[in-house]
TORTIVEX-276377 format. One line per field, with one value per residue (C-alpha): residue in three letters; y, z, x. Coordinates in Angstrom, 1 decimal. Example, Ala and Ser with C-alpha at 12.3 -4.5 7.8 and 13.67 -1.06 7.14 Angstrom:
# residues 2
res	(ALA; SER)
Y	(-4.5; -1.1)
Z	(7.8; 7.1)
X	(12.3; 13.7)
# end
This chain:
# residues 425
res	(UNK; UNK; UNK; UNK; UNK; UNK; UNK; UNK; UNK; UNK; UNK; UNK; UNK; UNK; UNK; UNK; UNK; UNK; UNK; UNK; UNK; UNK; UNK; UNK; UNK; UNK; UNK; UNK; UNK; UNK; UNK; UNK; UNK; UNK; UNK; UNK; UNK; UNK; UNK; UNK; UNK; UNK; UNK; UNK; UNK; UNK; UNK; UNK; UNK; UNK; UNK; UNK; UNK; UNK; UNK; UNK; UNK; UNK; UNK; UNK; UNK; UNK; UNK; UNK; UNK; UNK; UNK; UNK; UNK; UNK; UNK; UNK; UNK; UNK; UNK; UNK; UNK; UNK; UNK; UNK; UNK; UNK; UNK; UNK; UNK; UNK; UNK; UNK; UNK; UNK; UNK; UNK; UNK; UNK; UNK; UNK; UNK; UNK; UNK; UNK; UNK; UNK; UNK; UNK; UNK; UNK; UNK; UNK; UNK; UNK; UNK; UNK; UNK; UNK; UNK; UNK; UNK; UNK; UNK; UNK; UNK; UNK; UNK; UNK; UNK; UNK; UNK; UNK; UNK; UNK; UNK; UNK; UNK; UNK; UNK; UNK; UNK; UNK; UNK; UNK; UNK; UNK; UNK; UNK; UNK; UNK; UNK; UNK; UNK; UNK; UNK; UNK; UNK; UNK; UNK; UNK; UNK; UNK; UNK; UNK; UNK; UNK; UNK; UNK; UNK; UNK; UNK; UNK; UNK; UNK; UNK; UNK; UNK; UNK; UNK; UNK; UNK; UNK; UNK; UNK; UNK; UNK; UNK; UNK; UNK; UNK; UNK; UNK; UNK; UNK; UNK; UNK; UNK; UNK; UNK; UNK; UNK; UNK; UNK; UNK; UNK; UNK; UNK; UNK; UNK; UNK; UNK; UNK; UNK; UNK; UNK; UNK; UNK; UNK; UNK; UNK; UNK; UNK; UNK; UNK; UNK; UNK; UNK; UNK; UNK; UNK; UNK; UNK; UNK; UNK; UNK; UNK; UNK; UNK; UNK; UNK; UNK; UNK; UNK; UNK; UNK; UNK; UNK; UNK; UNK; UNK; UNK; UNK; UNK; UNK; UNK; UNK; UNK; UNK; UNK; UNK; UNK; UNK; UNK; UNK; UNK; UNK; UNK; UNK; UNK; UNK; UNK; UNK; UNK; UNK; UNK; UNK; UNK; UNK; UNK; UNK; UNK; UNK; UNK; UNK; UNK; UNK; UNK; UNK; UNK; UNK; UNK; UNK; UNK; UNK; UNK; UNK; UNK; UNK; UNK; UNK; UNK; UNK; UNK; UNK; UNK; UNK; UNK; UNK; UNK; UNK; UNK; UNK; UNK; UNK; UNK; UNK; UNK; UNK; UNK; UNK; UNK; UNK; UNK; UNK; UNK; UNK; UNK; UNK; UNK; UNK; UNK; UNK; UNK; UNK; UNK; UNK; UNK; UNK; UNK; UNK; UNK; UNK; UNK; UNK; UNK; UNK; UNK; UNK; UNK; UNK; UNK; UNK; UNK; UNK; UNK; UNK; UNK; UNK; UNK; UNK; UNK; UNK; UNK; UNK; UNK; UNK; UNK; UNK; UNK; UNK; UNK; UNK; UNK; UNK; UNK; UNK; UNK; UNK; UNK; UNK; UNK; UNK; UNK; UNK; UNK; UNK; UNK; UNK; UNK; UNK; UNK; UNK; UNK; UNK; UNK; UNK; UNK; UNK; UNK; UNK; UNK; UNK; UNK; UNK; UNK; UNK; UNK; UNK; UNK; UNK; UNK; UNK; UNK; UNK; UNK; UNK; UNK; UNK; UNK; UNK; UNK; UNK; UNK; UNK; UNK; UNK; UNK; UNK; UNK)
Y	(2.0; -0.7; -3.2; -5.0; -8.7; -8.4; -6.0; -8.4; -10.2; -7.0; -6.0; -8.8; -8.5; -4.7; -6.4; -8.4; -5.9; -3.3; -6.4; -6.7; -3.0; -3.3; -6.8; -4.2; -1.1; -3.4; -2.8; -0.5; -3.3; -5.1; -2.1; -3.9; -6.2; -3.5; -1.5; -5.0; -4.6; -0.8; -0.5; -0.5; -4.3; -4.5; -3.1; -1.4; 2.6; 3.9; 5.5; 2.8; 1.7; -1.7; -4.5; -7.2; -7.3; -4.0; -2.0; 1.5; 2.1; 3.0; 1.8; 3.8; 4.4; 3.3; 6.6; 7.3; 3.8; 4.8; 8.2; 6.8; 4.8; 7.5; 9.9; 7.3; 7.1; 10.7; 11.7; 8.6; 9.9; 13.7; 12.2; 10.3; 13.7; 15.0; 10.6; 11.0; 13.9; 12.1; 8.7; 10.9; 13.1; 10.5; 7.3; 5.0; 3.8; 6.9; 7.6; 3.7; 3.8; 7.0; 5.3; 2.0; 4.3; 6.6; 3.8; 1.9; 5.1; 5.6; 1.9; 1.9; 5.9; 4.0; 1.5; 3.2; 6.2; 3.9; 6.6; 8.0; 10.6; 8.2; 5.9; 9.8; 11.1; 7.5; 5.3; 8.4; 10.6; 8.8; 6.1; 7.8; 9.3; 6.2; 4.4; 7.7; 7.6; 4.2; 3.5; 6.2; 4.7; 0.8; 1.2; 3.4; 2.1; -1.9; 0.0; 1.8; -1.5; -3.1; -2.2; -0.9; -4.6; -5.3; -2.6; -3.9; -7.1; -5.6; -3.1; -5.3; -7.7; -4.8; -3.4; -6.8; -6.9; -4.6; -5.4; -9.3; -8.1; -8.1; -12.4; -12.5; -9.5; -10.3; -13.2; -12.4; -9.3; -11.1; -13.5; -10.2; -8.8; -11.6; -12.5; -9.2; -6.5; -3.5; -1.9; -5.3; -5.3; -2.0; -2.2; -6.1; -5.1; -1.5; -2.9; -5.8; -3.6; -1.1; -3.5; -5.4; -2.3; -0.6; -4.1; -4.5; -1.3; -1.1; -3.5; -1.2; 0.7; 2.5; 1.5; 2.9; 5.5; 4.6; 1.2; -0.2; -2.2; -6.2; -5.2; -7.0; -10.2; -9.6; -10.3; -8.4; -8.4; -5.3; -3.1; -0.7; 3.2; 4.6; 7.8; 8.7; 11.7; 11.9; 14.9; 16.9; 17.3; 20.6; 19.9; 16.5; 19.0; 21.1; 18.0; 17.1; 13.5; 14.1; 15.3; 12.0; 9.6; 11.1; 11.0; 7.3; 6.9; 8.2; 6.4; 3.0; 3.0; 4.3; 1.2; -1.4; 1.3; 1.2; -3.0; -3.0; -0.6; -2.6; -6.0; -7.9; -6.0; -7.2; -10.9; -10.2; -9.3; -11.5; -14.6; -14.1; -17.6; -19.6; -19.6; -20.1; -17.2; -14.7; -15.9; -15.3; -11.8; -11.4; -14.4; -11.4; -9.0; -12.3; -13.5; -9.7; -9.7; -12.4; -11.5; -7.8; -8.9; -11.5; -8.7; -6.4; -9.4; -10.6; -7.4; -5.7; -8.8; -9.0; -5.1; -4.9; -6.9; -5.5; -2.3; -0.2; 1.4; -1.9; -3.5; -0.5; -0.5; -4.7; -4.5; -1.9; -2.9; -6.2; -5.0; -2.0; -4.7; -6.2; -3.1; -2.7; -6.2; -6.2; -5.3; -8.2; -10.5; -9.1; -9.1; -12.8; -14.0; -15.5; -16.2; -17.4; -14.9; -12.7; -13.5; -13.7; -10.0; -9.0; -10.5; -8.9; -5.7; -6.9; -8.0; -4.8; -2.5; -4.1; -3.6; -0.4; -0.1; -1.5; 0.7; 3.6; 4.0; 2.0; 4.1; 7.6; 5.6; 5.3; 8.6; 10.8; 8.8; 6.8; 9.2; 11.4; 8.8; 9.0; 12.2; 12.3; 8.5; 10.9; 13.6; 11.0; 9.4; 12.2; 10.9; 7.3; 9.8; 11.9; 8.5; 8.1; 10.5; 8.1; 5.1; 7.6; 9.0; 5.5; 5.2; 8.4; 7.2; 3.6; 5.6; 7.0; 3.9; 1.4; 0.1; 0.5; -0.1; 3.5; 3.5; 0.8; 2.1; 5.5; 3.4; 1.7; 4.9; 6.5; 4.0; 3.4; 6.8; 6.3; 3.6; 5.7; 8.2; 5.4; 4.8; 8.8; 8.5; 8.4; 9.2; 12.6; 13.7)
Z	(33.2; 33.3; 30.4; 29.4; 29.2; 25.6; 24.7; 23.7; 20.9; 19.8; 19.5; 17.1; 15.2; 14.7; 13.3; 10.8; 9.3; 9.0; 7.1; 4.7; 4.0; 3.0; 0.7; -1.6; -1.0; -2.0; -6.0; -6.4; -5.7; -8.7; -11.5; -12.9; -14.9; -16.1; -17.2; -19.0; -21.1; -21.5; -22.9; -26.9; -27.5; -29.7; -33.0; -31.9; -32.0; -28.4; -29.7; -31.5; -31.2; -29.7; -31.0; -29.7; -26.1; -25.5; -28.8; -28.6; -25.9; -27.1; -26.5; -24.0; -23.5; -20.4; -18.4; -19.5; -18.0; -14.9; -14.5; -13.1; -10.6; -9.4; -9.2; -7.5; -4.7; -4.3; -3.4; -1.4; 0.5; 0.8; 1.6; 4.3; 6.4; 6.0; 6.6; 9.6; 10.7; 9.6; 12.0; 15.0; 15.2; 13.8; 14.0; 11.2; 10.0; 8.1; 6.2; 5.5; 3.9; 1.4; 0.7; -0.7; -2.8; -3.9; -4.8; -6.5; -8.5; -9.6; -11.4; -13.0; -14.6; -15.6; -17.5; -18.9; -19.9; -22.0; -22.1; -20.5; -19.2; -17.4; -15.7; -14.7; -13.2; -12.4; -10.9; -10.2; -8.6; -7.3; -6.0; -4.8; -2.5; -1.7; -0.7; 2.2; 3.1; 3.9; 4.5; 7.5; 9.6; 9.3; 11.2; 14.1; 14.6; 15.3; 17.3; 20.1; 21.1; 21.8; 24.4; 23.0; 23.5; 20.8; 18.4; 15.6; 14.8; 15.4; 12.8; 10.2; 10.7; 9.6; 6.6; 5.3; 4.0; 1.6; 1.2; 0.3; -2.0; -5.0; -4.4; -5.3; -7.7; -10.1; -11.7; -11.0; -12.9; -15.5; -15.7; -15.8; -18.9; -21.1; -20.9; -20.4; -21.7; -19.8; -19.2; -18.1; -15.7; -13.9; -13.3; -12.0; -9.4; -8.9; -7.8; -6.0; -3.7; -3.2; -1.5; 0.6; 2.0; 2.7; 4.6; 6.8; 7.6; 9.6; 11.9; 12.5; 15.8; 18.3; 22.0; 24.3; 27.1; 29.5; 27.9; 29.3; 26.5; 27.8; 29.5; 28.6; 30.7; 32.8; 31.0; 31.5; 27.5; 26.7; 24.6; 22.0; 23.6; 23.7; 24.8; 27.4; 26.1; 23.6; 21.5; 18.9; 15.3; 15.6; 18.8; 16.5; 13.5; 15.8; 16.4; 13.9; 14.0; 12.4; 9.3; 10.1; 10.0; 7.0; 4.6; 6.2; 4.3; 1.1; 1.5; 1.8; -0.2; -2.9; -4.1; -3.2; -5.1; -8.1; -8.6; -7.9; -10.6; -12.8; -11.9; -14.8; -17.6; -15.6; -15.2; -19.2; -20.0; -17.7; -18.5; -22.8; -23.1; -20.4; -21.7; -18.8; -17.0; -20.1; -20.6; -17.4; -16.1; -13.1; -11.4; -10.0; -8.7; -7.2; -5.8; -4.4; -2.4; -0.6; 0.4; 0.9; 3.4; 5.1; 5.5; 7.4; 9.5; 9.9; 10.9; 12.8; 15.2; 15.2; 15.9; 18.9; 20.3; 18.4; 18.4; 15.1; 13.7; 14.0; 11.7; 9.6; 8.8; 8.6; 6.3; 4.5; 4.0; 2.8; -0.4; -1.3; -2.1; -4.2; -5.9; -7.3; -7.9; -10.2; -13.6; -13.6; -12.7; -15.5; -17.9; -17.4; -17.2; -14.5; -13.0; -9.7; -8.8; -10.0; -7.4; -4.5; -5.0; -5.8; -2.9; -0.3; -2.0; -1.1; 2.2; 3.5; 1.3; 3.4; 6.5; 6.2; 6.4; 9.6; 11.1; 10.2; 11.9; 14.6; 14.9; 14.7; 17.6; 19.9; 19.3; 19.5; 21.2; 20.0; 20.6; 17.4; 15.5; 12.5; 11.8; 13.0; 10.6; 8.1; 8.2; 8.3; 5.5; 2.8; 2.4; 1.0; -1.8; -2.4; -3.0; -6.1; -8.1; -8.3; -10.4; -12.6; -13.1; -13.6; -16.4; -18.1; -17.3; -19.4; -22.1; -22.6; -22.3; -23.3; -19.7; -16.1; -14.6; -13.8; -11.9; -10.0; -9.1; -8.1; -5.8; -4.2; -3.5; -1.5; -0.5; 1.6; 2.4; 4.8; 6.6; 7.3; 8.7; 10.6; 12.9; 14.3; 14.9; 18.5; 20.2; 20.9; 24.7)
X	(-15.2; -12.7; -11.8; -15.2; -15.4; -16.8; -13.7; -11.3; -13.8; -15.1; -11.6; -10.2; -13.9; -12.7; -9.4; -11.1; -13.6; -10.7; -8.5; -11.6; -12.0; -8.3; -8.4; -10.5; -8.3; -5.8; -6.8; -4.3; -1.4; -2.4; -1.9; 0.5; -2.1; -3.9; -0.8; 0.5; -2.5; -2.5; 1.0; 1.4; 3.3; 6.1; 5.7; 2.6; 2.6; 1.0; -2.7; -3.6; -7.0; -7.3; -9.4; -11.8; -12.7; -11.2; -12.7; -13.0; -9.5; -6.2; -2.8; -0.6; 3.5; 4.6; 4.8; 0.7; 0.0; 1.9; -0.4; -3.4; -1.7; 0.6; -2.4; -4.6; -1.6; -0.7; -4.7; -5.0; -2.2; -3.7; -7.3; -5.7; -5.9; -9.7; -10.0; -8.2; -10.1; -13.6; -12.4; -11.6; -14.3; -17.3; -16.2; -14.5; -18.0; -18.5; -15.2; -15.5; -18.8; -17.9; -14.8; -16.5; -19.4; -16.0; -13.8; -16.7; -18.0; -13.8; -13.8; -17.2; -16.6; -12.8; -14.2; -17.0; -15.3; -12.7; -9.7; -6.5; -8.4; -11.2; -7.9; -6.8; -10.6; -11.7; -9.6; -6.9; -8.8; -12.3; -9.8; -7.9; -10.1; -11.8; -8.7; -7.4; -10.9; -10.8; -7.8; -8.1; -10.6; -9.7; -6.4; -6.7; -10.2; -8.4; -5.6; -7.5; -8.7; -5.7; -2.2; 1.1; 2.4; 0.3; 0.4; 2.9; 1.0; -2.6; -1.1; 0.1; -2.8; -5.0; -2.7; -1.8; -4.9; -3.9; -1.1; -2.5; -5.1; -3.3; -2.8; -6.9; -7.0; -4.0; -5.8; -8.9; -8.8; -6.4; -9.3; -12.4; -9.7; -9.6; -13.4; -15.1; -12.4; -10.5; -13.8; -15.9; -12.9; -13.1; -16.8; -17.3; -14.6; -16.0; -19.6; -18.0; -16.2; -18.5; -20.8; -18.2; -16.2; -19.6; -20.6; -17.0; -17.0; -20.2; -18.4; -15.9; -15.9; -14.2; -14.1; -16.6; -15.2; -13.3; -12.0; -8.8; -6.9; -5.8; -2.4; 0.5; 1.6; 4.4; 7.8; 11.4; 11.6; 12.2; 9.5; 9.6; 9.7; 6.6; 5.0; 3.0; 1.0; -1.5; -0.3; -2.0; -1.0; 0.1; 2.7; 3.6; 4.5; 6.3; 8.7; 11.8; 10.7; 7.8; 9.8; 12.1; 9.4; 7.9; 11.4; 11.8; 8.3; 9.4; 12.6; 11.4; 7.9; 8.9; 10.9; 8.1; 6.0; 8.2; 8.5; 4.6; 4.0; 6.0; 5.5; 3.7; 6.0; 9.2; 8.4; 7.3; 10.8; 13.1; 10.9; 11.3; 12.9; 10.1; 6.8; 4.9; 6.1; 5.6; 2.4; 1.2; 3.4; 0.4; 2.0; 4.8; 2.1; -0.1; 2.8; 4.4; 0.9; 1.6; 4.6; 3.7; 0.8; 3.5; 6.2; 3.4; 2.2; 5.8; 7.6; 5.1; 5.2; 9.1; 9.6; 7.5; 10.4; 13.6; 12.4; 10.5; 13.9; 16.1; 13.4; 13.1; 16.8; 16.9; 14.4; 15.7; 19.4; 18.2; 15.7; 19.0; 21.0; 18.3; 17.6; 21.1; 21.0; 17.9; 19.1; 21.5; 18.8; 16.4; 19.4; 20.2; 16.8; 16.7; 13.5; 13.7; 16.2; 13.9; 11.5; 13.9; 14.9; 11.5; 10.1; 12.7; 11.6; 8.3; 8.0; 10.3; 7.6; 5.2; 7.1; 6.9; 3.5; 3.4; 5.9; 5.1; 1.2; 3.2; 6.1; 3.4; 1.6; 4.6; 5.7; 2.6; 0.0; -3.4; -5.8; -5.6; -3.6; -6.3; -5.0; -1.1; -1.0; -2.5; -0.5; 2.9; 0.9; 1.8; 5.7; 3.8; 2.3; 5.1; 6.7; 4.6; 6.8; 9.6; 7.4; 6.0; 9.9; 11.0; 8.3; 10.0; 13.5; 12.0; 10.8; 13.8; 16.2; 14.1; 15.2; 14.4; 17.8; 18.2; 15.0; 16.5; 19.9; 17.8; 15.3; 18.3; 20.0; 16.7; 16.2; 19.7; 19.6; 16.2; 18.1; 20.6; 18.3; 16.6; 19.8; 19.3; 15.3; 14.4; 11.3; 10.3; 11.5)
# end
């Protein structure tokens, strides 16, 4: 069976349904609201009950507020693997649906249960799972349909949307918050995206048997190396890449992980003296969503032509030098430098998500990327330990430069691994 006339439309419909699967994945990338409004303010002892809209919760420290979203990363990352399994062997339709009823059941039992232990259970661990579940069958499904000449945009198309989410979710739930509380919150957005990831992802679909991608047209540009065989995830563990590609993951996500987690709090601090800004502190995460979805977009397209490592290590250099630069911009106030360094860390964060299932598909083949991407996946949750350090490393300061000057040094570290990576022989 040759490439079907249909194919090519089906293929970009795929695209589109796996992009809105991810715009509501994409809850996790606005924590930093919630956290703004979970941490004790100044002068306020963590435990105290809150009043008003948010009666009967209790004030947090800033490594308890970091908990649930470090939890909710580090079993989206291990579910990515029985999600990866679930896409290859039934189709992405399935792991899709569980992961909207799972991510939906994970916000309403948060905001009912109104405690550190329902952020933990709910939106930790029921998230969690929702989001590898999910997360697992949008990608690969939009890949098979297209060529290797294609794979870095069609990539970041598809995980921009998560990375984007965060533009729509920062006020809206700032918006949910002050009207309906914490708790009115968590369940509006839990029912809202139960019944739209459940929706896209009936759409989604993997080609029929014997489909043959759109080639490429001819051009002597040269392409990113790429395999020829299809190999298993045991002959890709037997590999030293593999264990390349995944500290390259914990290298670089870690520090978009760690300004994400603390977004609204930092434009709090650095903006004291411009009302505006500390007024509204969800203006950092809104904005880092855009940029985060632009820098998947933006570099998967440029590194099928560069090559996945050279934008790797661009990227990477760029948002280390911003990293170190960081607690000088927050110390000065400085706003709009503020967002310039923020945003690099940004847009190479969300690089990175478009190399990586790129860089695992070049390497090891399409066919059982669901579970080689899943399996690569775990450095993106092992990640999560550095926020939830830098939350212990602000507890104990009363500052998160350290954090900084520890993401920076990872950080440069995976770029330097990045210049030995090559594909597997």
């Amino acid at each position: 069976m040759g490439q079907s006339p249909a194919g090519p439309a089906r293929a970009w419909g795929v695209t589109g349904a796996g992009m809105a699967v991810n715009l509501c994945l994409g809850i996790l990338y606005a924590w930093s609201v919630w956290k703004g409004n979970l941490i004790a303010p100044k002068g306020v002892e963590p435990g105290t009950p809150m009043t008003g809209v948010n009666e009967g919760w209790v004030y947090l420290d800033p490594a308890e507020a970091t908990w649930a979203y470090a939890i909710c990363g580090f079993t989206f990352a291990l579910f990515m693997v029985p999600g990866g399994r679930l896409q290859d062997r039934y189709g992405p339709r399935v792991g899709a649906t569980l992961a909207g009823l799972c991510l939906g059941a994970g916000c309403v039992l948060a905001g009912l249960m109104k405690s550190y232990l329902g952020l933990v259970l709910g939106f930790g661990v029921l998230g969690g799972i929702g989001m590898g579940l999910g997360y697992a069958a949008a990608t690969p499904a939009a890949v098979r349909w297209f060529g290797p000449h294609r794979r870095g945009l069609i990539v970041g198309l598809v995980v921009g949307g998560y990375g984007g989410a965060a533009i729509y979710i920062a006020p809206l739930a700032r918006e949910l918050i002050r009207e309906h509380g914490l708790s009115g919150s968590f369940v509006a957005l839990g029912v809202l995206f139960a019944v739209v990831i459940v929706a896209a992802g009936q759409f989604l679909k993997m080609p029929p048997a014997g489909y043959t991608p759109p080639a490429a047209a001819p051009s002597t540009k040269a392409r990113p190396a790429v395999t020829a065989l299809d190999r298993t995830a045991p002959e890709m563990l037997g590999t030293w890449q593999f264990f390349a590609l995944v500290f390259l993951f914990v290298g670089s996500a870690q520090a978009g992980l760690l300004v994400i987690a603390n977004a609204t709090p930092i434009l709090n601090n650095t903006a004291k003296a411009i009302a505006f800004f500390a007024a509204n502190g969800w203006l950092l995460a809104s904005y880092g969503g855009l940029v985060n979805a632009s820098g998947r977009v933006g570099t998967g397209f440029y590194s099928d032509g560069v090559g996945r490592t050279n934008a790797f290590a661009l990227n990477g250099l760029a948002a280390t030098v911003c990293l170190f630069l960081l607690p000088s911009v927050i110390a000065a106030g400085n706003v709009w430098l503020l967002f310039a360094a923020v945003g690099m860390v940004y847009w190479q964060y969300g690089g990175t998500l478009s190399l990586m299932p790129a860089l695992t598909a070049d390497y090891y083949g399409s066919k059982n990327l669901g579970l080689n991407y899943g399996l690569v996946f775990l450095g993106w949750g092992v990640a999560f330990f550095i926020p939830q350090l830098g939350g212990y490393i602000e507890k104990e300061t009363g500052s998160m430069d350290g954090a900084f000057y520890l993401s920076g040094g990872l950080l440069a570290a995976a770029v330097v691994v990045s210049r030995f990576v090559r594909r597997p022989a």
